[in-house]
C-alpha positions as CSV (number, residue, x, y, z in Angstrom):
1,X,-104.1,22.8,-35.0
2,X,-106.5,25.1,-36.8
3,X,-105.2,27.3,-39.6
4,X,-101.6,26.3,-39.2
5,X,-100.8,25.4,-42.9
6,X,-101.4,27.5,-46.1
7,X,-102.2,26.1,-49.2
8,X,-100.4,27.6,-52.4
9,X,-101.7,26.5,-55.7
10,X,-100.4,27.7,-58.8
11,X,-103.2,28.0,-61.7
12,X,-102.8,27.9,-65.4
13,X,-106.4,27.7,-67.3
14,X,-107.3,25.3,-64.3
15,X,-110.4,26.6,-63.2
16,X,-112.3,23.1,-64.5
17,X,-110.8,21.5,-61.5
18,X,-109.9,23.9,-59.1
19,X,-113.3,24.4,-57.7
20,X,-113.4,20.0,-56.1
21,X,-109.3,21.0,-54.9
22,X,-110.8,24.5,-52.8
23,X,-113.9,22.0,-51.8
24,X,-111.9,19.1,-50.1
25,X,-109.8,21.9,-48.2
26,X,-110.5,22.5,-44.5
27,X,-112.4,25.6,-43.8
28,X,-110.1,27.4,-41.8
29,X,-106.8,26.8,-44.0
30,X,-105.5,29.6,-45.8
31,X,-105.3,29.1,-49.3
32,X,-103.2,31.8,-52.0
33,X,-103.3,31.3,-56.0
34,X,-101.0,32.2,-58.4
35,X,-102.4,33.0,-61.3
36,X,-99.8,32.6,-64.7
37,X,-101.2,34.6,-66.8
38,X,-104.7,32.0,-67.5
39,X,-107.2,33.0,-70.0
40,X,-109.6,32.2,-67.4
41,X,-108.9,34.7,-65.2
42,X,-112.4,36.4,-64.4
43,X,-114.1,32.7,-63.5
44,X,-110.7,32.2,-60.9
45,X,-111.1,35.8,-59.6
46,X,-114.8,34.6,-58.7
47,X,-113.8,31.2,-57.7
48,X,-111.2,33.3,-55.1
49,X,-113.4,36.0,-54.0
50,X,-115.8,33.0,-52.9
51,X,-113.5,30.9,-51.2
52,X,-111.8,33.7,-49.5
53,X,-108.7,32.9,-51.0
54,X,-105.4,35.6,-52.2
55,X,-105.3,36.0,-55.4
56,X,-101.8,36.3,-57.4
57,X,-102.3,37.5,-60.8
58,X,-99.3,37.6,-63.4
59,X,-98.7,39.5,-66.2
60,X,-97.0,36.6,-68.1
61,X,-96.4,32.7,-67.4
62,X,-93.9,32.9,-64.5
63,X,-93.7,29.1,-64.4
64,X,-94.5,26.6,-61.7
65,X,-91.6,27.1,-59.6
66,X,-91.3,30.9,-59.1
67,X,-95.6,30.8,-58.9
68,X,-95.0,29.0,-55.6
69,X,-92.2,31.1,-54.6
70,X,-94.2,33.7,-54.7
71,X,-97.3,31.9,-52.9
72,X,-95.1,31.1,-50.1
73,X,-93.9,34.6,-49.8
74,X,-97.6,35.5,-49.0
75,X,-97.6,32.4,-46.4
76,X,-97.7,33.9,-42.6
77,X,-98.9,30.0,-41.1
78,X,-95.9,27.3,-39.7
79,X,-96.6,24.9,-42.5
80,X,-96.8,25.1,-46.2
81,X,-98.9,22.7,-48.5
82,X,-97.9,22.9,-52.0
83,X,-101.2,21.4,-54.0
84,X,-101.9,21.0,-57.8
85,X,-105.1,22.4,-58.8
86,X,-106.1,19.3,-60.0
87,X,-105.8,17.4,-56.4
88,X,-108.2,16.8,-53.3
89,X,-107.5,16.7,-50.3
90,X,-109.2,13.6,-48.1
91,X,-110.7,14.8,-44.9
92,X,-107.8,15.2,-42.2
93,X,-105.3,15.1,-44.5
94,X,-104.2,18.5,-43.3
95,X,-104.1,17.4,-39.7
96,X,-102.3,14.3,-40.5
97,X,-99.6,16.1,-42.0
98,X,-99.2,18.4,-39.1
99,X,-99.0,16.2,-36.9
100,X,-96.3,14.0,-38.9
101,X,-94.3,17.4,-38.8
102,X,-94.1,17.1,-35.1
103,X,-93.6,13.4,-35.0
104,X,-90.4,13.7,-37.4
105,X,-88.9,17.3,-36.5
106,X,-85.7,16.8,-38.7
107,X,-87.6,15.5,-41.7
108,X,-87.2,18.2,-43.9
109,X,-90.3,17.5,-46.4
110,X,-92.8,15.4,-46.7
111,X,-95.5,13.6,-49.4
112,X,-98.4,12.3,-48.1
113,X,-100.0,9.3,-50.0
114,X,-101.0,10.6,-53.9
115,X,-103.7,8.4,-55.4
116,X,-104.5,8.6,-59.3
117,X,-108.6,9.2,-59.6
118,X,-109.2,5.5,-60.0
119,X,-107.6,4.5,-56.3
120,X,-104.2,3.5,-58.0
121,X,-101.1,4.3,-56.3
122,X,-98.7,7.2,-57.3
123,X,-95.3,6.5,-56.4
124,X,-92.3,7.1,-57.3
125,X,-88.8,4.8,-56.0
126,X,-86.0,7.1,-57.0
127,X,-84.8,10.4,-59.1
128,X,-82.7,10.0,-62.2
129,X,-80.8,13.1,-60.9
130,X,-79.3,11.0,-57.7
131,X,-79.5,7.1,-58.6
132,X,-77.5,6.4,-55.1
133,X,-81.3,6.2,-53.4
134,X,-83.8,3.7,-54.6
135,X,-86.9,2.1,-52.7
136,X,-88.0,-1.6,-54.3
137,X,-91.3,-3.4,-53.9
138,X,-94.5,-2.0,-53.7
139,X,-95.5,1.8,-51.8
140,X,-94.5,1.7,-48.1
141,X,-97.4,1.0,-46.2
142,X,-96.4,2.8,-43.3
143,X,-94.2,6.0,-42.7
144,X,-91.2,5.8,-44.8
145,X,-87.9,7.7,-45.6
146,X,-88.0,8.4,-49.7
147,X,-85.7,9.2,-52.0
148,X,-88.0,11.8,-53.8
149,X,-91.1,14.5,-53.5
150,X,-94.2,13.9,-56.2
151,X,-94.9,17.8,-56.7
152,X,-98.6,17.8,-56.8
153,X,-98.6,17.6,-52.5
154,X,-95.3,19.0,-51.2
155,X,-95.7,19.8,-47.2
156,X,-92.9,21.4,-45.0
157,X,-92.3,24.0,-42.8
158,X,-92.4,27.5,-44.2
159,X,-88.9,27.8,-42.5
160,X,-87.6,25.1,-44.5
161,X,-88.4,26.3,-47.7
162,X,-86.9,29.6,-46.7
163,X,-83.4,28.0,-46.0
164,X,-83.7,26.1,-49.2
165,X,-84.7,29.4,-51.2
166,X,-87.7,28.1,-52.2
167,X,-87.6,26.5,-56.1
168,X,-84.8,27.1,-58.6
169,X,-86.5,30.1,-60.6
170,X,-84.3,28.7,-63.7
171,X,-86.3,25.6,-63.5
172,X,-90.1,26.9,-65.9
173,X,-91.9,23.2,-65.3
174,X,-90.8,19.8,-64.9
175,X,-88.1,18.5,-62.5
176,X,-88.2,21.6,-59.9
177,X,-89.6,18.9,-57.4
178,X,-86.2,16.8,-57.9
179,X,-84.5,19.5,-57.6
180,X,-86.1,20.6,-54.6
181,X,-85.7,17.4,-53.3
182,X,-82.4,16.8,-53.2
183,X,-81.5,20.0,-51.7
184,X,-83.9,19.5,-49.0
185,X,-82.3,16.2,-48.1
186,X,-79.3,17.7,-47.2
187,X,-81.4,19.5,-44.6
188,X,-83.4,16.1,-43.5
189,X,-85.1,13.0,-44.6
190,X,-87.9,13.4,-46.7
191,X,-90.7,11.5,-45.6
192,X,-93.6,9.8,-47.0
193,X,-96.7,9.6,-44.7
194,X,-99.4,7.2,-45.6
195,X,-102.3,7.9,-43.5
196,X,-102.9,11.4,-45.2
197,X,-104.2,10.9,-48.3
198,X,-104.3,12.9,-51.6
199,X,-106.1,11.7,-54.9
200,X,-104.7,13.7,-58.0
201,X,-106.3,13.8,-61.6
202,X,-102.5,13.7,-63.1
203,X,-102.3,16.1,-66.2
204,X,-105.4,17.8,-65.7
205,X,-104.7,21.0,-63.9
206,X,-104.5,22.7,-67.6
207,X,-106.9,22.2,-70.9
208,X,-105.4,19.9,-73.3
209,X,-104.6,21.5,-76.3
210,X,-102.1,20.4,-79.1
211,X,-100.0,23.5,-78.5
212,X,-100.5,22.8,-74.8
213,X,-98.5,19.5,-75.5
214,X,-95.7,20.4,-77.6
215,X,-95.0,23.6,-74.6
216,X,-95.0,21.0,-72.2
217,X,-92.6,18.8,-74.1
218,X,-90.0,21.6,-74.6
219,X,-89.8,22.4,-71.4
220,X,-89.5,18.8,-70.4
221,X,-86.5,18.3,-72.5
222,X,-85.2,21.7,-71.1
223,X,-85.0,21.6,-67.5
224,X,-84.0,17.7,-67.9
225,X,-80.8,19.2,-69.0
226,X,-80.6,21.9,-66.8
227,X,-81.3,19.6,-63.7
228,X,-78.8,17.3,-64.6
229,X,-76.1,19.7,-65.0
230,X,-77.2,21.2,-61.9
231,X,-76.5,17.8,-60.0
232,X,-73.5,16.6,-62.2
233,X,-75.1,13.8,-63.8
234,X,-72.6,13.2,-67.3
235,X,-73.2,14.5,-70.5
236,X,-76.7,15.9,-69.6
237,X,-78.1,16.9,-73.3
238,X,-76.6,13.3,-74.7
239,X,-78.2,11.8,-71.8
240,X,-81.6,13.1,-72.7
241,X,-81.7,12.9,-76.2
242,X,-81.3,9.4,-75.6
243,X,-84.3,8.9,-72.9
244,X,-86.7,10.6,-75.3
245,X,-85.5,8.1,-78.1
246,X,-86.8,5.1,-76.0
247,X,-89.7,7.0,-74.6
C-alpha cells in the first residue's frame, strides 16, 4: 500500500539524529515535522526541503503532545506513524504495520517491536496509571494484546486518533503515551506486532545539556501528577514524591 501512512515527528534540537530516522523511511511515505521552537532550525529547514518533508515551525516549545496534534492535523493518508527523531525504521516496517491494521480492524493502536541501538529489547508490561493489566515473562514473540503504547513508534488510524482527540494538550512531555493509551483501549486492544521492527537511540532525540536535564525532570514529576489524577490513581502528588525518593 504505497503512501498510505504519514509519519509525524516532533523535533527539538534533534537534527543530529534526525537525518538516519528520514533515511530508514520508505520513499513514498509522507513525512511532517514539528519544529518546537529548536535552535537548530536552519539545518532542519534544509534537512526538510531535501526530504520533501512539511515543515511545522513554532514560535515557542508547544510540547510533545500538542507537536503531534498538530502533525496529524496536516495528515491526509489512512494511517498515522508517530516516530521519535531518534528512531529507524527497518525495511518494511511500514508495510508490516499496515497490514497488521487490516489483520486486527478493532485494535485501536498498535507498537511495533522497539529495539534499543545495541539489539536489546524495549518493553514495557504495564502502566502505573491502570495496574489492573500486566504482561509477565519475557516480550511476546508473536502478536500480542498490551497493556501499553512505548511513544517513540505509535501507529493507528488517523480516524482513531480523531475520536480520541489526539493527545491531552495539558500533558508538555512524559506520560501523554499512557494517557493516550488508556483512552484508546476503551476504543480497542492495543496491539504489539513483532515482525515490524523499530530500533530507537532512547534519550537522544535532544542534546544533553545540564539544563536539558533538570527541564526534563520537572516535567516528569508534573504530568506524573497530572496523569494520575486524570485516571484516579490516590493521592497522586504523595504518590510521586515517593517514587522519586526510591528512584
Amino acid at each position: 500500500m504505497s503512501g498510505q501512512t504519514t509519519i509525524i515527528t516532533v523535533c527539538y534540537n534533534s537534527t543530529g539524529v534526525l537525518p538516519a530516522m528520514l533515511a530508514s523511511l520508505p520513499k513514498d511515505a509522507p513525512v511532517v515535522l514539528v519544529d518546537n521552537a529548536s535552535g537548530d532550525i536552519e539545518t532542519l529547514r534544509v534537512l526538510a526541503r531535501d526530504h520533501g518533508a512539511a515543515l511545522v515551525e513554532n514560535q515557542s516549545n508547544a510540547g510533545f503532545g500538542v507537536g503531534n496534534n498538530q502533525g496529524a492535523a496536516q495528515a491526509q493518508t489512512p494511517y498515522l506513524l508517530l516516530l521519535n527523531p531518534d528512531a529507524r525504521l527497518a525495511p518494511d516496517c511500514l508495510s508490516v504495520l499496515e497490514g497488521a491494521a487490516d489483520t486486527y480492524p478493532n485494535a485501536s493502536a498498535f507498537n511495533p517491536r522497539l529495539l534499543d541501538r545495541h539489539g536489546g529489547e524495549i518493553f514495557r508490561r504495564k502502566t502505573r496509571l491502570d495496574p489492573s493489566f500486566e504482561l509477565t515473562g519475557p516480550a511476546p514473540a508473536e502478536d500480542a494484546e498490551i497493556p501499553t503504547l512505548l511513544g517513540a513508534a505509535i501507529f493507528l488510524r488517523r480516524e482513531t486518533f480523531g475520536q480520541l482527540g489526539g493527545f491531552d494538550p495539558d500533558i508538555f512531555l512524559y506520560h501523554e503515551d499512557d494517557d493516550l493509551s488508556l483512552r484508546a483501549r476503551r476504543l480497542g486492544p492495543l496491539m504489539r506486532i513483532p515482525a515490524a521492527v523499530v530500533t530507537h537511540a532512547e534519550g537522544r532525540s535532544t542534546a544533553r545539556t545540564p539544563q536539558v536535564a533538570a527541564f526534563k525532570a520537572y516535567h516528569m514529576a508534573r504530568s506524573k501528577v497530572y496523569t494520575y489524577a486524570k485516571h484516579s490513581r490516590r493521592l497522586p502528588l504523595l504518590r510521586t514524591i515517593a517514587e522519586g525518593a526510591v528512584s
